[in-house]
C-alpha positions as CSV (number, residue, x, y, z in Angstrom):
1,X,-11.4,-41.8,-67.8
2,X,-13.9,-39.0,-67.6
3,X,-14.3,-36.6,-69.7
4,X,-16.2,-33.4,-68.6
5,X,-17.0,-30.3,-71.5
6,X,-18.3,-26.9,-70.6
7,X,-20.1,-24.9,-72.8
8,X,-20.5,-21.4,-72.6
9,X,-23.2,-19.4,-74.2
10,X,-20.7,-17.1,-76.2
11,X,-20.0,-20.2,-78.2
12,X,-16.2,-21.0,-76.1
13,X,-16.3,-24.4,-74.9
14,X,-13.9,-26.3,-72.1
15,X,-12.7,-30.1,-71.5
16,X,-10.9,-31.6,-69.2
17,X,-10.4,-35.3,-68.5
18,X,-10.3,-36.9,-64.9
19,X,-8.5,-40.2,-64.3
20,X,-10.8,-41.9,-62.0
21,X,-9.4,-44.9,-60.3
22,X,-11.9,-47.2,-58.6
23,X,-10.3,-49.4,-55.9
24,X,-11.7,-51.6,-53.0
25,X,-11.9,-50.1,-49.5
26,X,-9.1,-51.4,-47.1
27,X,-9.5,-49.5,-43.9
28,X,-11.8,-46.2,-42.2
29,X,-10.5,-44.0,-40.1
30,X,-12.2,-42.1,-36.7
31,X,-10.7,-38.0,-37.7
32,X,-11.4,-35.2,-34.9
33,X,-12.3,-31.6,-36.5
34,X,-12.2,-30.3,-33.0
35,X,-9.4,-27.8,-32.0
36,X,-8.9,-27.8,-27.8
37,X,-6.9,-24.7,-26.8
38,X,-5.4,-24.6,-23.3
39,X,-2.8,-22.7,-21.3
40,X,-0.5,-23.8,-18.4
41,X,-0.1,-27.4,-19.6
42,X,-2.3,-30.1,-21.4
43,X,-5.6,-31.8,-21.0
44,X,-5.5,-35.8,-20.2
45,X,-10.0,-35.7,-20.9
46,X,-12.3,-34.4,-22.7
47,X,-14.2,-32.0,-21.0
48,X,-17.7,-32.9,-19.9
49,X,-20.3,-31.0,-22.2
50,X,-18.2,-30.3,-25.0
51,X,-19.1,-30.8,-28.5
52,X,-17.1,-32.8,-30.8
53,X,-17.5,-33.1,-34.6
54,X,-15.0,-36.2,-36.3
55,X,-14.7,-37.1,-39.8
56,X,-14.7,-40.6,-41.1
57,X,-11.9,-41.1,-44.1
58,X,-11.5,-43.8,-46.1
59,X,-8.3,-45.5,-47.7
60,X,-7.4,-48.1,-50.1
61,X,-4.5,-50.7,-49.5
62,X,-1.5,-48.3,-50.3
63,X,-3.0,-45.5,-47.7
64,X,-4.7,-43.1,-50.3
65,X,-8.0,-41.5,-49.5
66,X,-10.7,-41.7,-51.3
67,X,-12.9,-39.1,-52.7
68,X,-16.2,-40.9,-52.4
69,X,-17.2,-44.6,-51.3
70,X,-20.7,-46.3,-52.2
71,X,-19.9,-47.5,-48.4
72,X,-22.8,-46.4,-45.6
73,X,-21.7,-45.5,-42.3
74,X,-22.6,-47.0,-38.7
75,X,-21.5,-46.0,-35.5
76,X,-21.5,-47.2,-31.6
77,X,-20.4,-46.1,-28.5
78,X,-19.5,-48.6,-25.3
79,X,-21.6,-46.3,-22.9
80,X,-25.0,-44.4,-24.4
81,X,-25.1,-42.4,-21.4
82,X,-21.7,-40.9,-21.1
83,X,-22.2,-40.0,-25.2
84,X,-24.6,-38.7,-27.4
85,X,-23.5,-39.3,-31.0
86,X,-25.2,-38.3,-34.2
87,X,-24.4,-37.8,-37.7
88,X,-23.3,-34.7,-38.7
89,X,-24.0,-32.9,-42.2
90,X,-22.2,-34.8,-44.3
91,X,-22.5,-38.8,-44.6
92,X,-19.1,-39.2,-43.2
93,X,-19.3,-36.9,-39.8
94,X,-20.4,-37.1,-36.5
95,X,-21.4,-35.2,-33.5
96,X,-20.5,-36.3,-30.6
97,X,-22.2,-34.4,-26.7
98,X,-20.1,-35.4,-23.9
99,X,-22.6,-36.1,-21.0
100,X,-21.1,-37.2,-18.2
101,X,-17.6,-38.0,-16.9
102,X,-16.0,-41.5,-17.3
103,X,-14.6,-43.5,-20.4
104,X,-16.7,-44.3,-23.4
105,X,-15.2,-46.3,-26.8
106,X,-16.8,-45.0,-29.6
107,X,-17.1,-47.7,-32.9
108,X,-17.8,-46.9,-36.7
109,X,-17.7,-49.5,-39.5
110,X,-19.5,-50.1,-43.1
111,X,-22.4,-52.1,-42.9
112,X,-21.4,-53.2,-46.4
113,X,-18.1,-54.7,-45.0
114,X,-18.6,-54.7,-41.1
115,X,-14.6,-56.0,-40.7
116,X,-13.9,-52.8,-41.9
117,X,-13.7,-50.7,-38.7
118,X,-12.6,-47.9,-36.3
119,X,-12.4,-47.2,-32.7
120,X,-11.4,-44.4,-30.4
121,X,-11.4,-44.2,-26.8
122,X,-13.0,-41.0,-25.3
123,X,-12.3,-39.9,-21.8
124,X,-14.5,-37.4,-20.3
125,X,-13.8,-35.9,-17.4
126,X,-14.2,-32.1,-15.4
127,X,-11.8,-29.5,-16.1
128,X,-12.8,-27.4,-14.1
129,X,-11.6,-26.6,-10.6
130,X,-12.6,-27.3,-8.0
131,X,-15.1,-30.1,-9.2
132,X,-18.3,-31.6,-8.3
133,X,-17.3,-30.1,-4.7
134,X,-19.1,-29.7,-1.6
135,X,-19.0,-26.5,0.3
136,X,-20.7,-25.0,3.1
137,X,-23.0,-22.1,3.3
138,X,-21.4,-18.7,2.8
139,X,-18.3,-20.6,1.6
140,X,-16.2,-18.5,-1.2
141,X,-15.4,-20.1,-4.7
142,X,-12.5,-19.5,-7.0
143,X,-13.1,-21.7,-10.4
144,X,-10.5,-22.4,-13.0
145,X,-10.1,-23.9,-16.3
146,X,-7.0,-24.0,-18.5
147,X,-9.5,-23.6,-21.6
148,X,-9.1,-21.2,-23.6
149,X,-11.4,-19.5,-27.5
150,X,-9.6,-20.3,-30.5
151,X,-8.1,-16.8,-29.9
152,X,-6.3,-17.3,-26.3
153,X,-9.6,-15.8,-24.8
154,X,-11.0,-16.6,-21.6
155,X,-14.2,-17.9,-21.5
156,X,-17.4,-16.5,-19.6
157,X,-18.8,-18.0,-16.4
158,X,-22.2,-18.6,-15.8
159,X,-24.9,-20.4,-13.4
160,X,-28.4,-21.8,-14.0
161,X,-29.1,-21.8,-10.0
162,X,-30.1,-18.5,-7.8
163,X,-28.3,-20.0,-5.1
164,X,-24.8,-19.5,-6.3
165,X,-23.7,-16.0,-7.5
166,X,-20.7,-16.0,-9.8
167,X,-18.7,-13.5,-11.0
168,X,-18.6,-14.0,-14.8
169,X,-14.9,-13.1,-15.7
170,X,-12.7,-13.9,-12.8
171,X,-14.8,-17.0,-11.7
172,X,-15.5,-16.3,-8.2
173,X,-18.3,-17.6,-6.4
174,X,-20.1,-17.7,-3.3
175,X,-22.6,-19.9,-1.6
176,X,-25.7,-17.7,-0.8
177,X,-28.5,-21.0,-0.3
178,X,-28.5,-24.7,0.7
179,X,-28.7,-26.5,-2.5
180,X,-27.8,-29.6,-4.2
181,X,-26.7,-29.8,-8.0
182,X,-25.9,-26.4,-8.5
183,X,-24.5,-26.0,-12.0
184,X,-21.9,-23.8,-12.9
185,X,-21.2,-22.9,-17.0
186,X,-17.9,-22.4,-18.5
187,X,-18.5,-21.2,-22.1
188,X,-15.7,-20.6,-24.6
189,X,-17.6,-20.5,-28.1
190,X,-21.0,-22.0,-29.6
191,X,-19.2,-25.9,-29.4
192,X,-17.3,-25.5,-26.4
193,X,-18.8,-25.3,-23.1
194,X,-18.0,-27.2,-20.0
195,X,-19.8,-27.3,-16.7
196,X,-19.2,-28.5,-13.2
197,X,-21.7,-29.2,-9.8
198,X,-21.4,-27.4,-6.6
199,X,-23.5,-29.0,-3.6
200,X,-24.3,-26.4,-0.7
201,X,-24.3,-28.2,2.7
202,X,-25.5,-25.8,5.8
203,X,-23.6,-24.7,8.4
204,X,-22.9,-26.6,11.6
205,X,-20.5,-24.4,13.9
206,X,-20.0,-20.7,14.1
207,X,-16.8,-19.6,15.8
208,X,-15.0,-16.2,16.8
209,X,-11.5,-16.1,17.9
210,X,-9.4,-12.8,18.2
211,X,-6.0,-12.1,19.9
212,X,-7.2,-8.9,21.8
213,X,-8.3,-9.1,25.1
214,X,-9.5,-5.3,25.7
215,X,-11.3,-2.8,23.1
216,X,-11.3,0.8,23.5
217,X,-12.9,4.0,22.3
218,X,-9.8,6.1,21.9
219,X,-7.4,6.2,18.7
220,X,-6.1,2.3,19.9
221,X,-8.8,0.5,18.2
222,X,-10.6,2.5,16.3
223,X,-11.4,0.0,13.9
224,X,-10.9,-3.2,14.4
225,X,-12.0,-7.0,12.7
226,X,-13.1,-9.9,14.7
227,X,-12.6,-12.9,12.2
228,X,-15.5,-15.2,11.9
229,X,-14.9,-19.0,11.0
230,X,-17.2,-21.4,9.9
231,X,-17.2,-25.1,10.4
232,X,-13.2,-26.7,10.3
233,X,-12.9,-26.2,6.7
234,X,-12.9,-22.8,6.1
235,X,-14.3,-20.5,3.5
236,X,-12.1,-20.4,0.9
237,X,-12.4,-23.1,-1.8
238,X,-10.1,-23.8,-5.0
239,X,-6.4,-23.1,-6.1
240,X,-5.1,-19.7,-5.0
241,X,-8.1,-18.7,-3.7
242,X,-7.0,-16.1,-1.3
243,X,-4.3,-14.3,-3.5
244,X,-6.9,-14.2,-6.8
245,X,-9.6,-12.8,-3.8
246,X,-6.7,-10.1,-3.0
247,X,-6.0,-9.1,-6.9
248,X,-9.5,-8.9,-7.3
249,X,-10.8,-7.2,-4.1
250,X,-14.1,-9.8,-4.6
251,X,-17.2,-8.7,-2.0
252,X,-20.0,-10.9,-1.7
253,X,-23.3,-9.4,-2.2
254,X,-25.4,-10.8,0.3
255,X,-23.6,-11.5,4.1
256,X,-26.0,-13.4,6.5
257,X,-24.0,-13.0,9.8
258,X,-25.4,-10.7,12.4
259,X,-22.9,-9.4,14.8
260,X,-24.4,-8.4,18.2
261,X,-22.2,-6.6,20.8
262,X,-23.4,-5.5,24.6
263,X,-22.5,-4.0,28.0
264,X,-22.0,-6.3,31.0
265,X,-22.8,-3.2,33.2
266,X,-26.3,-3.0,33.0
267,X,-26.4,-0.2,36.3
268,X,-25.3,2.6,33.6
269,X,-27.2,4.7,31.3
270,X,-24.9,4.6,28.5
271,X,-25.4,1.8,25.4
272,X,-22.9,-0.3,23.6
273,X,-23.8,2.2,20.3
274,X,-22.5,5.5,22.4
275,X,-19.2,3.9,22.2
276,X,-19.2,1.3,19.2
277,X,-20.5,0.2,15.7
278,X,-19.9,-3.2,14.4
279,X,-21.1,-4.7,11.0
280,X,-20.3,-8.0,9.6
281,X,-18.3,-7.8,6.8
282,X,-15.8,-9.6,4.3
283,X,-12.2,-8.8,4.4
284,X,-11.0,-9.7,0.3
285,X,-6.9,-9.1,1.7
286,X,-7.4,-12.3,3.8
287,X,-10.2,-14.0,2.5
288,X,-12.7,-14.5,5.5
289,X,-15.5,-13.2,7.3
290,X,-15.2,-10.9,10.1
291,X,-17.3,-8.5,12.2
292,X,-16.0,-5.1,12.1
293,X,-16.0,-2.7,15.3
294,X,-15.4,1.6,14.8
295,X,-15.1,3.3,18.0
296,X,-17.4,6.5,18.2
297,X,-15.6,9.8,18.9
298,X,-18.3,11.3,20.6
299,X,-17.4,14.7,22.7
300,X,-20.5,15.5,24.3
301,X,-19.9,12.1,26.0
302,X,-16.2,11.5,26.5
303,X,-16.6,13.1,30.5
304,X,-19.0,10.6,30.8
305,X,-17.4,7.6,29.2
306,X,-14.5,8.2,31.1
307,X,-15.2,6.7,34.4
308,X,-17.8,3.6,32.7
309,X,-16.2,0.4,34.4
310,X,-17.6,-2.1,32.5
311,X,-16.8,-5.4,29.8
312,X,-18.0,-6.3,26.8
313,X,-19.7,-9.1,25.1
314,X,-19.5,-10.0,20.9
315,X,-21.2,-12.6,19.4
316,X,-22.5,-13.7,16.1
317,X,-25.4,-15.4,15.0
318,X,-26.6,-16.8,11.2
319,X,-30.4,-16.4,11.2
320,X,-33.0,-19.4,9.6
321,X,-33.5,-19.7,6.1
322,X,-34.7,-22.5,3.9
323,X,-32.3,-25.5,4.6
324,X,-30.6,-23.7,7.4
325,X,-31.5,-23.5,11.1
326,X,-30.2,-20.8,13.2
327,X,-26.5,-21.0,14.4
328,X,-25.2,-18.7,17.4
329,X,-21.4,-18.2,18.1
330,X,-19.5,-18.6,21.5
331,X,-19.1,-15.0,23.1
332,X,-16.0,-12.9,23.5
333,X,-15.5,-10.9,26.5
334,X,-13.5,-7.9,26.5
335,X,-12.1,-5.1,28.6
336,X,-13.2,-2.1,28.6
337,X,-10.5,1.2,28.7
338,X,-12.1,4.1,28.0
339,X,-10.4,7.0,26.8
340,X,-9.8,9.5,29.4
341,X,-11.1,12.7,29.5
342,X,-8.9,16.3,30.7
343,X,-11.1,19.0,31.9
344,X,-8.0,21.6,31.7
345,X,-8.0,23.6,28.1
346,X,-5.1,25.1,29.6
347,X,-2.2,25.4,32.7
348,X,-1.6,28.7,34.0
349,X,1.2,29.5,36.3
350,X,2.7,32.4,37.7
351,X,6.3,33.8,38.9
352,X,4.4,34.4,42.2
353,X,2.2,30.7,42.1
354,X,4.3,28.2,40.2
355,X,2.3,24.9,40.6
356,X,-0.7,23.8,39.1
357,X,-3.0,20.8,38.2
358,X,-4.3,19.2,35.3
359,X,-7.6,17.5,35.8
360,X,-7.8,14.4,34.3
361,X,-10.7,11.7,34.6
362,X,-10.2,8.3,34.3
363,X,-10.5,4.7,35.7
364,X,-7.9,3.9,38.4
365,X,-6.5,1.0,36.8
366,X,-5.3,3.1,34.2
367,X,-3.4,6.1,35.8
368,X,-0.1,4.1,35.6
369,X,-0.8,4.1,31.6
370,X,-0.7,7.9,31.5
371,X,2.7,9.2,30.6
372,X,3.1,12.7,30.7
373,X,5.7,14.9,28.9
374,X,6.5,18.4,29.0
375,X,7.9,20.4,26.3
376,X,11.3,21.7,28.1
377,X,12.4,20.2,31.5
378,X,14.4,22.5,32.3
379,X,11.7,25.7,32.9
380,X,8.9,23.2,33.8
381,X,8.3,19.6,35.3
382,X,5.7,17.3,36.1
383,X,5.2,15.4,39.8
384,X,3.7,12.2,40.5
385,X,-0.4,12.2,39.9
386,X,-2.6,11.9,43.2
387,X,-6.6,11.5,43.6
388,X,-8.7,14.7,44.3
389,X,-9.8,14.8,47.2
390,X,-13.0,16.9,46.5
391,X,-14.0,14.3,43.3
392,X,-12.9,10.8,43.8
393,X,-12.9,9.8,39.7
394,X,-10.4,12.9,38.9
395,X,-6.8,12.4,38.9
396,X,-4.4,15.4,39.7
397,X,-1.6,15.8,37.5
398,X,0.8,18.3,38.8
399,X,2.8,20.8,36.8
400,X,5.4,22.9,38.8
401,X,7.6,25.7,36.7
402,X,11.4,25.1,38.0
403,X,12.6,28.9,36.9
404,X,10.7,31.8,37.5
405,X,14.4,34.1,37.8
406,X,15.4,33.1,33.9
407,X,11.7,33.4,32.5
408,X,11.8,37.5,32.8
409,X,14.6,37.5,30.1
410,X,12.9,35.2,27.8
411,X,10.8,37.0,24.8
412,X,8.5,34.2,24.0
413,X,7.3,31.2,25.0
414,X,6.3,27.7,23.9
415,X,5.4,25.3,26.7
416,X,3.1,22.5,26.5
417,X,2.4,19.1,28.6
418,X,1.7,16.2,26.5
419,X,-0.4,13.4,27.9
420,X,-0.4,9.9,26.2
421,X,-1.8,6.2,27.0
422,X,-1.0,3.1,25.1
423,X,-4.3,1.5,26.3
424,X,-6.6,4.1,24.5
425,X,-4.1,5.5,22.2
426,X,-4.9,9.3,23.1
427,X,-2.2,11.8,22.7
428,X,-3.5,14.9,24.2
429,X,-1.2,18.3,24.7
430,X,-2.2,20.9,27.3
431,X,-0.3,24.8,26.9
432,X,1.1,26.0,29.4
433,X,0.7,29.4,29.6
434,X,3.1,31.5,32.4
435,X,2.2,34.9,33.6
436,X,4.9,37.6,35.3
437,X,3.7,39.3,38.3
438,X,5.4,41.2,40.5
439,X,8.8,43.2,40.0
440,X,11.9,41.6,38.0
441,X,14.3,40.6,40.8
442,X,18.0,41.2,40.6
443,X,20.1,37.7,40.9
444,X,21.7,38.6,44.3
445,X,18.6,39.2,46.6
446,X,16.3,37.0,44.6
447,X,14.3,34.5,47.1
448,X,11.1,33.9,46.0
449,X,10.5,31.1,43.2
450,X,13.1,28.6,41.7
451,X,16.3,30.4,40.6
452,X,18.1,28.7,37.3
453,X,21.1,26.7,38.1
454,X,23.7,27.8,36.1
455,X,26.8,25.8,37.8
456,X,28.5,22.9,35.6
457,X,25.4,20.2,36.5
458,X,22.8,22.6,34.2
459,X,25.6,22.7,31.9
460,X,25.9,18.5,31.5
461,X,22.3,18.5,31.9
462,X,21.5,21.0,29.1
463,X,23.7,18.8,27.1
464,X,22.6,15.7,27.8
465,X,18.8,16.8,26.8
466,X,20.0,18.5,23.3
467,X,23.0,16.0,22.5
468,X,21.9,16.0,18.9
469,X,22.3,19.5,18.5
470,X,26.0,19.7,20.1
471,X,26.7,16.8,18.0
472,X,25.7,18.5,14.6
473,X,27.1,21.7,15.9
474,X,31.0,19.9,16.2
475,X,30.3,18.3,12.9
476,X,29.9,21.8,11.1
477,X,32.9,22.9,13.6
478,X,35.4,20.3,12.3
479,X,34.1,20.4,8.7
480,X,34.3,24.4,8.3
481,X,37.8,24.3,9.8
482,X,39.2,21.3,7.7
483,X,38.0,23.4,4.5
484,X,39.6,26.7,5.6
485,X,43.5,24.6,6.3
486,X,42.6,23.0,2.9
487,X,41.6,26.1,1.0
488,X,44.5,28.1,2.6
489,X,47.4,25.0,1.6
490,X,45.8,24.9,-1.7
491,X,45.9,28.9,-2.6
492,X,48.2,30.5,-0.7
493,X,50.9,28.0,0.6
494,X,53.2,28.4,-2.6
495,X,53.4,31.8,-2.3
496,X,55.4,31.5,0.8
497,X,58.0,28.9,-0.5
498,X,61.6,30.6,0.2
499,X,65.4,28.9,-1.2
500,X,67.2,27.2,1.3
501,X,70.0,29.7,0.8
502,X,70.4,31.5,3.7
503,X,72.9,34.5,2.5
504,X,70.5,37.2,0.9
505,X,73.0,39.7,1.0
506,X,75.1,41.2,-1.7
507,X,78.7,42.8,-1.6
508,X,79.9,45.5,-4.4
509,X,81.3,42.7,-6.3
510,X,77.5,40.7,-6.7
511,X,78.6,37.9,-4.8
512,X,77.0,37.0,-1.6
513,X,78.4,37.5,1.9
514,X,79.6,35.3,4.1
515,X,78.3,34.6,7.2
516,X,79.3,36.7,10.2
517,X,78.9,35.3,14.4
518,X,76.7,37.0,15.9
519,X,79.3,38.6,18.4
520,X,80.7,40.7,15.8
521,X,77.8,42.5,15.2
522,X,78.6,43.5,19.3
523,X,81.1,46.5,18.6
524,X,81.5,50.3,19.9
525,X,79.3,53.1,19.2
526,X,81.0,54.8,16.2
527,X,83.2,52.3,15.1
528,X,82.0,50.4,11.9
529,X,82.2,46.3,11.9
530,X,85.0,44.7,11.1
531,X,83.5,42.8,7.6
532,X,85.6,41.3,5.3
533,X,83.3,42.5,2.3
534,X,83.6,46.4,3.6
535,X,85.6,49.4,3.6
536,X,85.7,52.2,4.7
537,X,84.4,54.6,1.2
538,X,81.4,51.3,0.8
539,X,77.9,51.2,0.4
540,X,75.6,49.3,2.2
541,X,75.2,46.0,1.8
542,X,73.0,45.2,-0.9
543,X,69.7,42.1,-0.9
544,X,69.6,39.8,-3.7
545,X,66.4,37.3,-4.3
546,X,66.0,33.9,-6.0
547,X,64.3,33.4,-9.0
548,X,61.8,30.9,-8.1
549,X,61.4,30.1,-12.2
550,X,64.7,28.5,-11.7
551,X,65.1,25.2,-10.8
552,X,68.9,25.4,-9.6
553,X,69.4,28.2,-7.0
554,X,72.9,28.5,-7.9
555,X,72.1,29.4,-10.8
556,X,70.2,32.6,-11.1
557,X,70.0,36.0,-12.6
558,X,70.7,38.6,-9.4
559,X,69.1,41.9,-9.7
560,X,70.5,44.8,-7.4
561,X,68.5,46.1,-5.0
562,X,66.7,49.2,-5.8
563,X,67.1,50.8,-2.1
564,X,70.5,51.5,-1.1
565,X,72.4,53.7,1.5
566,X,74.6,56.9,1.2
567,X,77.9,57.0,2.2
568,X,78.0,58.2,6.0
């Protein structure tokens, strides 16, 4: 028993009395104090660098612990260079520093009683992803953990070496120097912090591939991405790594590719930058290297540009640096189509002159990609292109206007010739501008120009060329006259309903008549029919109505007829 009295200085004093039972030591146990926090799944290791603080308890023979032991502590591990253990702040802790990765059995027992012992196997290991991996120069690294703070926070990512640059909240990293040992940091708190190695090889092989075989300088490629690849294994490194490159739209700082682009046709005073710009770049949507070429729209030298038969050369090249000797791509040859060039602003025809030329300058190879297109086919129409004769690089492009009768009753007009090319993408449209000269001429005696045919073959053609229109036009046909049937049925149709009885007409006694042939009615001037329901001091036959309230006609309430006849 103890007995333990407190006494205050205002004279009020306390006692209590502890049972203190004092028992022999049966067994130690290794406890961990440290709380690992993870998402997507569980950790099978320690990871490497981590901190780890365990308690030693004590029990007796029943499983109690005790409160306090005259025991003294020792401690072990199987490997002293996969550990670093220490005591911690009380006599019964430890600290234990992972080092390196492997498996390491940790011992503690009393040096009083050395049977009584403990052991716990430690595996240490790299959580981290990818780990201790090799990658190349310029190569792209996405890093994951499952570790998490003590709060479900991520952690913060940091490196001790300038040759790796590392975005400290997603984790993304890129190679920017041949290294070895590079060390990357995960840190979650003060006691948890986990590392992995990155080794930076050089690179060996530099290689361009692209599925075009011809560039322009029109609207067809105005931009357009050459990938680069480097070595066989690629840039990308680690789980996901293109998507979380996507999400993130991650740019390296620092590119080292030089992209390098010339003329084959050295006999011409133009340069590769009158026509293009490229720039190496990195494309985050599909996670690789690529050199990047913008056409120029230059229009102080499209005339020129034109006509330039010529091909062009792309190439890349990774310049020296410490660790890295210089690396030169294959070359790419490309076709050149140059956007062609129409000296025309506008087309002017006349009732008197109705053909005309646009002038159009361009290679020959790529006349048969012009398509031409005018605005309405059946006032103008375009011919088949032929060479000037006075310039051999222009092509002629004739316009003729088919109906120079019709176009003096026309008010306004909108005519235009659109020229396209698939090759250089251009879609260029030319007015047409027409001009009346001369006197109107009457339909008869007319000669001169193209008179419109108005026989049934305008007629199919006319519809033909605007078939959507006389297809929408039948649809609002049908439609207005199904309404007007239906609105007509619906509001005035029962108005209109009659009795089946046909005898509307009324003797003197109220009943109806009865039906007479039709020959009696054929009698003598003067002499009055022969009906049965006359004589000779009667009135005329009266009408009598239905009313349509009632549902059996033979039963209804006759009104005479306001209008009758005198005697004659």
């Amino acid at each position: 028993m103890l007995e333990v009295i407190a006494e205050e200085e205002f004279g009020v004093n306390q006692t209590t009395v502890i049972l203190v039972k004092v028992k022999s030591i049966s067994y130690l146990m290794i406890n961990t104090d440290t709380r690992l926090l993870t998402q997507g799944g569980h950790l099978t290791s320690i990871p490497v660098g981590t901190t780890l603080h365990f308690t030693i308890t004590y029990h007796d023979d029943v499983g109690d612990k005790f409160f306090a032991t005259n025991s003294l502590l020792k401690f072990r591990c199987s490997r002293y260079n996969l550990l670093h253990v220490s005591n911690g702040l009380d006599n019964n802790t430890l600290v234990v520093k992972t080092a390196e990765a492997g498996q390491t059995v940790l011992k503690a027992w009393d040096k009083k009683n050395p049977w009584i012992a403990d052991y716990i196997n430690i595996p240490v290991d790299c959580v981290i992803k990818p780990a201790q991996t090799l990658v190349t120069l310029t190569s792209v690294i996405c890093l994951s953990t499952p570790l998490l703070s003590s709060t479900g926070d991520s952690g913060k990512w940091s490196s001790d070496s300038t040759d790796i640059d590392i975005d400290s909240t997603s984790g993304i990293a890129v190679a920017l120097a041949v290294g070895t040992t590079n060390t990357v940091f995960y840190t979650v708190s003060q006691d948890l912090m986990t590392y992995t190695e990155i080794n930076i090889d050089p690179i060996r092989n530099l290689d361009l591939n692209s599925n075009l075989n011809a560039l322009s300088n029109g609207l067809a490629h105005k931009s357009v991405s050459v990938p680069i690849r480097v070595d066989a294994n690629g840039t990308l490194k680690g789980d996901n790594c293109s998507a979380r490159i996507a999400e993130d739209l991650y740019l390296p700082l620092i590119i080292p590719f030089r992209c390098h682009m010339q003329l084959t046709n050295q006999q011409t005073d133009l340069k590769i930058k009158d026509l293009f710009t490229v720039l190496p770049e990195f494309d985050p949507r599909k996670g690789q290297y690529v050199c990047k070429l913008e056409s120029i729209q230059n229009e102080y030298m499209t005339h020129q540009i034109s006509t330039l038969n010529t091909k062009i050369l792309l190439h890349v090249t990774l310049p020296t640096q410490e660790g890295q000797p210089e690396i030169t791509s294959n070359k790419l040859l490309f076709d050149f189509h140059p956007a062609f060039y129409v000296h025309n602003s506008e087309v002017l025809l006349t009732t008197t002159s109705p053909l005309s030329s646009l002038r159009v300058s361009t290679k020959f190879e790529l006349i048969d990609s012009i398509k031409i297109v005018v605005s309405d086919s059946s006032l103008i129409e375009s011919l088949i292109p032929e060479r000037d004769t006075q310039s051999g690089a222009v092509i002629l492009f004739p316009v003729r206007l088919l109906d120079t009768f019709s176009i003096w009753e026309r008010e306004s007009l909108d005519l235009f010739v659109e020229m396209s090319s698939h090759l250089t993408g251009q879609k260029v449209r030319v007015p047409v501008l027409v001009k009346l000269l001369g006197q109107k001429p009457d339909g008869t005696g007319f000669k001169g120009g193209y008179a419109r045919d108005v026989g049934w073959g305008m007629l199919i053609r006319n519809i033909l060329f605007n078939y959507q229109s006389w297809f929408v036009l039948f649809i609002i046909i049908l439609i207005t006259a199904a309404s007007v049937l239906f609105g007509y049925n619906a509001i005035l149709g029962s108005r209109y309903k009659t009795t089946a009885n046909s005898n509307v007409f009324l003797s003197n006694s109220g009943s109806p008549l009865q039906a007479v042939p039709h020959s009696s009615f054929i009698q003598p001037q003067g002499t009055p029919p022969p009906y049965s329901g006359f004589n000779s001091t009667s009135v005329s036959p009266k009408l009598w109505s239905v009313n349509y309230n009632q549902q059996d006609p033979n039963i209804s309430s006759l009104k005479r007829s306001p209008y009758s006849f005198n005697k004659s």
